[in-house]
N, C-alpha and C positions, 0 to 999 in steps of 0.2 A: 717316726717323723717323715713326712712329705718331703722328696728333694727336689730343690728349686726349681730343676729340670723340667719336671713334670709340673709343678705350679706355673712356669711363663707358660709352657705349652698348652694348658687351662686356660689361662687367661688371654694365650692367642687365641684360643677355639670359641671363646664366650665372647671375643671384639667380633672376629670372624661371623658370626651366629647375628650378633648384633647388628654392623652392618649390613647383614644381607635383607634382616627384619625393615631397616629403617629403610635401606633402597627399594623394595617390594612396596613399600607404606608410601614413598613418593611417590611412585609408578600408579599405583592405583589414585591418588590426589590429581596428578598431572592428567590422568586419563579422564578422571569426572571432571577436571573444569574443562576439558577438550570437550569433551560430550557439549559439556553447558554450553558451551562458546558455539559450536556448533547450532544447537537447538536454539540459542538466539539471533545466533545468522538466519535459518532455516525460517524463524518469526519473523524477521526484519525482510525478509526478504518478500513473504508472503503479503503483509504488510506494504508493501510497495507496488507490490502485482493489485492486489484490493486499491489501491489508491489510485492507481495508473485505470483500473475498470470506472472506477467512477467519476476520474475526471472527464473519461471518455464520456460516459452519460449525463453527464453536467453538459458536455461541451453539445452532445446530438441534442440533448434538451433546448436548452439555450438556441440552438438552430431550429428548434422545433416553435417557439415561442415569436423568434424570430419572422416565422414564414405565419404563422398565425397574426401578428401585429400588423404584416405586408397584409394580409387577406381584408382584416377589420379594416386598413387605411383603403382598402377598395373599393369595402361595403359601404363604408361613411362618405366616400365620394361618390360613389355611383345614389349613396342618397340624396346625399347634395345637390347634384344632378338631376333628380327626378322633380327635390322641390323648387329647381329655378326654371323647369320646362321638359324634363322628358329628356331621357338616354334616346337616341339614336334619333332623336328629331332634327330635322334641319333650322339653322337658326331663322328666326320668326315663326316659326310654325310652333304652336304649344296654346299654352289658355295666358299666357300674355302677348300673344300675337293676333289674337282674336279681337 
């Protein structure tokens, strides 16, 4: 027969054995969702760099459309201008001054 002795002591070595299993098994758990948590800062942040680039090019756009609408309002007045008598004429001079 087996004396107690050596059965606790068994059954220290098999808690022992045990715990060490189940703290390694968290450790490795804790470390992939760090990864993960990481890897989706790592997106988020890329993410915000990409968004921060293209409001910037919304915004030069929009300035760019900007300076284009100022040119057409130039064009459209200097037409205007032509059809009530001529850019750079003095006034009465033109083909309803005649």
């Amino acid at each position: 027969m087996i004396s107690p002795l050596w059965l606790a002591t068994a059954a220290l070595l098999l808690s022992l054995i045990g715990l060490l299993i189940l703290w390694r098994a968290y450790r490795s758990l804790r470390n992939a969702q760090l990864r993960r948590e990481r890897w989706f800062q790592a997106q988020f942040e890329n993410l915000e760099r990409e968004c921060r680039g293209l409001e910037s090019a919304l915004a030069g756009f929009g300035r760019h459309l900007d300076e284009v609408d100022q040119r057409l309002g130039e064009i459209d007045v200097e037409g205007r201008r032509r059809e009530a008598g001529g850019i750079g004429t003095s006034p009465g001079a033109g083909p309803a001054a005649g």
